[in-house]
N, C-alpha and C positions, 0 to 999 in steps of 0.2 A: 722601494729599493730598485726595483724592475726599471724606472724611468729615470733613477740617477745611473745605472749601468748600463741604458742606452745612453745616454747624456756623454758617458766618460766614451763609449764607443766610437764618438765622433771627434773627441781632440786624441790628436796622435801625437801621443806620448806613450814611451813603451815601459813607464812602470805603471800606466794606466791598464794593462793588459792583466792585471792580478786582482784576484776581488780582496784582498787584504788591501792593497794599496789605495783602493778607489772605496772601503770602506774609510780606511785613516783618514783620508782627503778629503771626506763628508763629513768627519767627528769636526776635522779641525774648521770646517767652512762653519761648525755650529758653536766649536767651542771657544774661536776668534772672538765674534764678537760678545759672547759671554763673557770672557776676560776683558776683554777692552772694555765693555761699561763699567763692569766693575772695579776695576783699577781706578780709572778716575774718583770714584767715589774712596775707596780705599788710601790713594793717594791724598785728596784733599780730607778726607777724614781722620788721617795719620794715623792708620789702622793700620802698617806693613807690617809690623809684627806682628800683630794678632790674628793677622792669617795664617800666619808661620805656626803658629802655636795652635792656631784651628787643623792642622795639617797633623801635629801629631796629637791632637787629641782622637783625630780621624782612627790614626796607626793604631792606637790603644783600643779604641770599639771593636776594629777588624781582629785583633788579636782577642778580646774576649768571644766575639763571635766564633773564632775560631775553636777555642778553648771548649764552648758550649755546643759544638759541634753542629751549627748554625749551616744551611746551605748554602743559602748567601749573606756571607758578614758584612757586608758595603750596607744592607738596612742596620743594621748591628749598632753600624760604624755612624753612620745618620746620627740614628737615634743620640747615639753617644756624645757627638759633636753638639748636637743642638742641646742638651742637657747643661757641656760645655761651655757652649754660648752661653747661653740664657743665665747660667752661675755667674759669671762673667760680667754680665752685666750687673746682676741684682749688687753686688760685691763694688761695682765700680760707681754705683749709683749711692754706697751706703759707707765710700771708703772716703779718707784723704789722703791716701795716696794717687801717687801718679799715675796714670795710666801706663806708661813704660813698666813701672815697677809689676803692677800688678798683671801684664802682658807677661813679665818675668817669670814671675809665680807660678801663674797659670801653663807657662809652656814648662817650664823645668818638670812641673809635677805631672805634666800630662806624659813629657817623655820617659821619666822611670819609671810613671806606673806602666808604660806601656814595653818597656823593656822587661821588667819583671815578669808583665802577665805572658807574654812571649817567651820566654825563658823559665816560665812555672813548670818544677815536674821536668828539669833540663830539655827542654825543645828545643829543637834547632830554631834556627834565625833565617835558615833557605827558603821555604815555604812561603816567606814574609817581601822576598827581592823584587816581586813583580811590584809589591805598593811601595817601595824604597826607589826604584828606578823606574818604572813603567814601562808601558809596552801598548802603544796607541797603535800597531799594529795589527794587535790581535783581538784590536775591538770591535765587539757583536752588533748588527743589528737591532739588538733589543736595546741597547747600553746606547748606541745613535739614540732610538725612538724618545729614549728615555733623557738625552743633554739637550732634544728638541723640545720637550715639554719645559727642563729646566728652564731655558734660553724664554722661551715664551713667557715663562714665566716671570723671570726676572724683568723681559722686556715691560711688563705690565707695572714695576715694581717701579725700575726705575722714571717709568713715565710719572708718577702719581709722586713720588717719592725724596728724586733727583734732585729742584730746589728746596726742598727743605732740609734733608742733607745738606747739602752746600752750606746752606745760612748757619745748620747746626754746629757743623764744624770750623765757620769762620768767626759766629759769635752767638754762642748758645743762649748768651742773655738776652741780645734782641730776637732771638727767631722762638725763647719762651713768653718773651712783653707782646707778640706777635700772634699768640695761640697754638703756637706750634708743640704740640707734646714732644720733647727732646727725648724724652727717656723712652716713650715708644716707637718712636723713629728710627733709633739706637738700638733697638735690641727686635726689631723686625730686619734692620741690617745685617746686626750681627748672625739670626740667628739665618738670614739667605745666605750670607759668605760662608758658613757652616755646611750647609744642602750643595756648592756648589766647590767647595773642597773634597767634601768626602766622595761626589759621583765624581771627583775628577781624580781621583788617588792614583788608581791602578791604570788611568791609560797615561797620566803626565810623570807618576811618581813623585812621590814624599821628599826628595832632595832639590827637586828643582821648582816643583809646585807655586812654591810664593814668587820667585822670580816670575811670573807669567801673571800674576795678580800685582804685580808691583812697576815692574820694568813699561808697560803700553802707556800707562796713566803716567807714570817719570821722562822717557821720552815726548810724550805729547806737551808735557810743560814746558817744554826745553823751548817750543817753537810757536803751540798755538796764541793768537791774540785775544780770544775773547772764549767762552762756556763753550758757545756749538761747535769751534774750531776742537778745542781742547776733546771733546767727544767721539770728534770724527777723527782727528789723527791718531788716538788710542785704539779704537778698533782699526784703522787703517794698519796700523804699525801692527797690532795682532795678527791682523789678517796674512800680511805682508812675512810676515816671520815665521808663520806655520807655516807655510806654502812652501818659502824658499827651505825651510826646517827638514821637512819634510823631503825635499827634493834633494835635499843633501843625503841626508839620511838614506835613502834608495842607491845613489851612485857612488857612497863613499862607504856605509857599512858603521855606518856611526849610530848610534842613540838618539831616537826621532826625537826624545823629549829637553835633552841636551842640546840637537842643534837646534833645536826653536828656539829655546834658550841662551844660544849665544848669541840666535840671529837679532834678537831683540837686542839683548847687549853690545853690537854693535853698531843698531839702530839707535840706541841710549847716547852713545858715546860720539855717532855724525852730527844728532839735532845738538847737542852740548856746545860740539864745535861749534854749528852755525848760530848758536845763542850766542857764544861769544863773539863770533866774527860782527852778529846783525847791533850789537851791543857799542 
């Protein structure tokens, strides 16, 4: 951390003058393009909803965690999530239903039980606001160290991983005539989008969470030509929306996870136009 706050010492910017700011500015330089890879996959895998649904399965762990009087509920929340996942699939692999339907299912029941369990024993719902809305500015060094291993992680994931995805989700039949196990492909996805929801709860918040796994990979459709473009204008667009998110957020006194959120959303809605105009 020492060599990113000489780093920020040298661009003169004066919300660069706070170590809150110049931690936020390091989450998002990590948690950019962790969103951006993954949204393309989420995107062409037509998983948007069941991140959404991964998000409150997250809220439900955090509240039992809570309940259990856990000191940090986010492993609680993990745990929980990937349990989630992993049902998730077994259920989608053994079901004929739709995936939507069962995306349904899976989110309805994850949100009552997790309102209940929050509300067990009348509990307030206060205690709960930081993973409802977040707060990326009051994120730790340890909670950085820890969305860099994510990030690595996933980097590694989607290196190995990335075309067969693809093919999974364009046509499952040929990428299984091909040797490709879909179903463990499927459910090593699912259960990474799990791991990279739940550490991201409390600094993006539960309400705008999926826009951020959804929105980089949907704008980058709008314009890229080919896989590598598509890749690179989803992290780019990430990248590009925390920064400016974030910059807002400092001089206006807004919600950092909100204006990342709309910066994207109105990156969403210029590439759309230029779809149309390039059309």
């Amino acid at each position: 951390m020492d060599i990113w706050y000489l780093i920020c010492d040298l661009i003169p910017l004066e919300m660069l003058r706070w170590d809150f700011m110049r931690n936020a500015l390091l989450a998002i330089l990590l948690m950019a393009p962790l969103f951006g890879i993954l949204s393309t996959m989420i995107v062409t895998g037509k998983m948007s909803f069941f991140s959404d649904a991964l998000g409150h399965s997250a809220f439900t762990g955090i509240a039992i965690g809570c309940i259990c009087g856990v000191a940090a509920p986010t492993w609680v929340a993990v745990l929980f999530s990937l349990v989630f996942a992993l049902l998730f699939s077994f259920v989608r692999s053994r079901s004929d239903q739709t995936a939507d339907t069962l995306i349904g299912v899976f989110s309805s029941t994850a949100v009552a039980l997790g309102i209940f369990m929050a509300t067990l024993g009348g509990g307030s719902f206060t205690k709960y606001n930081k993973y409802l809305i977040g707060d990326i500015l009051s994120v730790t060094p340890a909670e950085i160290g820890m969305l860099a291993l994510v990030l690595l992680g996933v980097l590694a994931f989607w290196s190995i991983y990335s075309n067969r995805l693809t093919l999974t989700a364009i046509h499952p039949q040929l990428a299984s005539s091909r040797g490709i196990p879909v179903g463990v492909s499927q459910t090593i996805f699912t259960a990474t989008i799990a791991v990279v929801v739940t550490l991201s709860i409390s600094s993006v918040g539960l309400l705008i969470l999926n826009s951020l796994l959804v929105l980089p990979g949907a704008a980058a459709r709008n314009v890229a030509r080919n896989l590598k473009q598509y890749h690179l204008f989803s992290v780019g667009f990430a990248l590009l929306s925390g920064i400016s998110g974030l910059v807002v957020s400092y001089y206006w006194g807004t919600s950092a996870g909100a204006s990342i959120s709309l910066s994207l959303a109105i990156l969403f809605a210029s590439t759309f136009c230029f779809r149309k105009r390039r059309a």
